[in-house]
C-alpha positions as CSV (number, residue, x, y, z in Angstrom):
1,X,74.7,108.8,90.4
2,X,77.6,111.1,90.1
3,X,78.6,113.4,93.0
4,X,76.9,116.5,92.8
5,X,78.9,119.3,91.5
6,X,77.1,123.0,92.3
7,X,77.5,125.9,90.0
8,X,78.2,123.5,87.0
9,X,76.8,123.3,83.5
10,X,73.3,121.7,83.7
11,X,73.9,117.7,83.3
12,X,71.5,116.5,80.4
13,X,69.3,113.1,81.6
14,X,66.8,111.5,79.3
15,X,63.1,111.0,80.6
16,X,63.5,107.2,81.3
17,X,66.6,107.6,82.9
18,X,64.8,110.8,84.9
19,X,61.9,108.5,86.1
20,X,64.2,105.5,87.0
21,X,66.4,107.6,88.9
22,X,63.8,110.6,90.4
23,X,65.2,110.1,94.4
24,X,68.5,110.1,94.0
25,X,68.0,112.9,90.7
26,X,66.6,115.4,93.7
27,X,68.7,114.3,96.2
28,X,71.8,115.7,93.6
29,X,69.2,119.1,93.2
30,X,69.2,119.7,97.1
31,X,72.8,119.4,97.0
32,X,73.1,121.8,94.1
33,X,73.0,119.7,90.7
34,X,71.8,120.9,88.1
35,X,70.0,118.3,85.2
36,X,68.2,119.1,81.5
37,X,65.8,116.6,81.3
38,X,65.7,115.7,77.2
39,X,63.6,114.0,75.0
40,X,65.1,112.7,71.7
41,X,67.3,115.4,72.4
42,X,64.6,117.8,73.2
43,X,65.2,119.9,76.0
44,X,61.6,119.2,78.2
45,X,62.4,120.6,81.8
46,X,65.7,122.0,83.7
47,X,65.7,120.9,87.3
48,X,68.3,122.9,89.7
49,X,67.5,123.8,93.5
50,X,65.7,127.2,94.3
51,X,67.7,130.1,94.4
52,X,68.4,131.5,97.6
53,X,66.7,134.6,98.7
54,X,68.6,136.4,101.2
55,X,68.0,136.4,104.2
56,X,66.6,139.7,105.9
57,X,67.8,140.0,109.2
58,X,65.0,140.5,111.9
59,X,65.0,143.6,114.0
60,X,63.5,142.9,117.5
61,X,61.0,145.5,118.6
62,X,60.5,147.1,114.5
63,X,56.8,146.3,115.1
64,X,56.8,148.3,119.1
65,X,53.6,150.7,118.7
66,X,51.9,149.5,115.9
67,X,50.1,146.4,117.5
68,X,47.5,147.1,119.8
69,X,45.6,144.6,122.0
70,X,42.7,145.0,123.8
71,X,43.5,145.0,127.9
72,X,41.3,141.8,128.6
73,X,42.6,139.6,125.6
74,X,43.5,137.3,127.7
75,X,41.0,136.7,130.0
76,X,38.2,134.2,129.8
77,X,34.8,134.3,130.1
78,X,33.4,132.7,133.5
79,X,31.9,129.6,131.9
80,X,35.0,128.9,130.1
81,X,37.0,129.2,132.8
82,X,34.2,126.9,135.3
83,X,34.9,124.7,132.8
84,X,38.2,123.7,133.0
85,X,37.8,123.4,136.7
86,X,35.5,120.7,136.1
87,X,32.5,123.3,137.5
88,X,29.1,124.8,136.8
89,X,28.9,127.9,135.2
């Protein structure tokens, strides 16, 4: 296959040609290819890689004082606990 070229007019591919060449076909869409897959000159599918959403930049600490844990989250119960010292409840 050709190398990919993004932001290009859609490359047309026939459905035979599509199923012989599926791997490298996506490994063109990851890199930004675009294909028309055609049947008899029938326009079946257009492949193309996901458009990007953008990206929203986290803000450390937006959540501070709306979570709420209880003070003894953490702590286990005695049998647990004997238990992973290998003793009896």
């Amino acid at each position: 296959m050709a190398d990919p070229k993004p932001n290009t007019t859609p490359r047309r591919i026939g459905v035979r040609a599509f199923r012989g060449n599926l791997d490298a076909i996506l490994r063109e869409a990851r890199a930004g290819a675009a294909f028309l897959v055609t049947e008899r000159g029938e326009i079946l599918a257009e492949i193309r890689p996901p458009a990007q959403a953008p990206r929203v930049a986290r803000k450390p600490g937006a959540l501070r004082g709306r979570i709420h844990m209880a003070p003894d989250f953490d702590t286990l119960p005695p049998d647990v606990l004997a238990a992973m010292y290998g003793q009896e409840p």
